[in-house]
C-alpha positions in Angstrom: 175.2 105.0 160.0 173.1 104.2 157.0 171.0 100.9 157.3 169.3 99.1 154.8 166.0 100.7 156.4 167.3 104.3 155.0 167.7 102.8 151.5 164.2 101.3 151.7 162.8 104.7 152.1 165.2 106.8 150.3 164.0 104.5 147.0 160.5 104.2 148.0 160.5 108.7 148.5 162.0 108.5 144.7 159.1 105.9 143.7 156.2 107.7 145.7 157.8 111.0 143.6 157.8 109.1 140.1 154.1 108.3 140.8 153.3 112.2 141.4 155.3 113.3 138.2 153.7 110.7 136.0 149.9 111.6 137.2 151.0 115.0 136.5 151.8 114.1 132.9 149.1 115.3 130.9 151.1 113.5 127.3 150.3 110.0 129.3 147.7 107.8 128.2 147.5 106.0 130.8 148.9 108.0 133.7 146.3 107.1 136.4 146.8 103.5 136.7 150.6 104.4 135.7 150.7 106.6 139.0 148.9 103.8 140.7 151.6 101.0 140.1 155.1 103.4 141.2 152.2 104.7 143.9 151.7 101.1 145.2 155.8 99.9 144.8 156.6 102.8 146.7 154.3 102.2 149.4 155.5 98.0 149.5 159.3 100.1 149.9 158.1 103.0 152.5 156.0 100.8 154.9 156.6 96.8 153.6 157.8 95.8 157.0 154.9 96.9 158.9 152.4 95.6 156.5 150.5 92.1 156.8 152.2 89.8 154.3 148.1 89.6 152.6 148.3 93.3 151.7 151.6 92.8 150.3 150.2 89.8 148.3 147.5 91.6 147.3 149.9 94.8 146.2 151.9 92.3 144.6 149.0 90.9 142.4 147.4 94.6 142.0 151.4 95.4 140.3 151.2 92.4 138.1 147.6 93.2 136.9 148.4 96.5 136.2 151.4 95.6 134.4 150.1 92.6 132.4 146.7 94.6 131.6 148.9 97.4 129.8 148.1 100.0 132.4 151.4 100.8 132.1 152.8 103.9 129.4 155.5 106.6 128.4 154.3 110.1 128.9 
């Protein structure tokens, strides 16, 4: 039976892969701190439940810097 755990991981194994194709992107500006925001969502979806709630605060805030700072870019 599929739980809601499988889904977790099944989109945070996409994410973790969307962070190694945009660090691979040579066209990207930005592609390091690009890499490092899908890098840290997919971590909050592959291990969020055994995670103290500060380091997903802190992930949380490190997503919204990164984002608001324009780290962010199309390859």
């Amino acid at each position: 039976m599929i739980t809601l755990q499988h889904v977790y991981a099944l989109a945070g194994l996409f994410l973790l892969a969307c962070a190694l194709q945009t660090l691979r992107d040579r066209g990207n500006p930005r592609r390091v701190s690009s890499a490092l925001f899908w890098a840290l969502l997919a971590v909050g979806f592959l291990a969020g439940d055994r995670l103290p709630s500060e380091a997903m605060g802190a992930g949380v805030v490190a997503l919204a810097l990164i984002a608001g700072c324009g780290g962010l870019r199309t390859g």
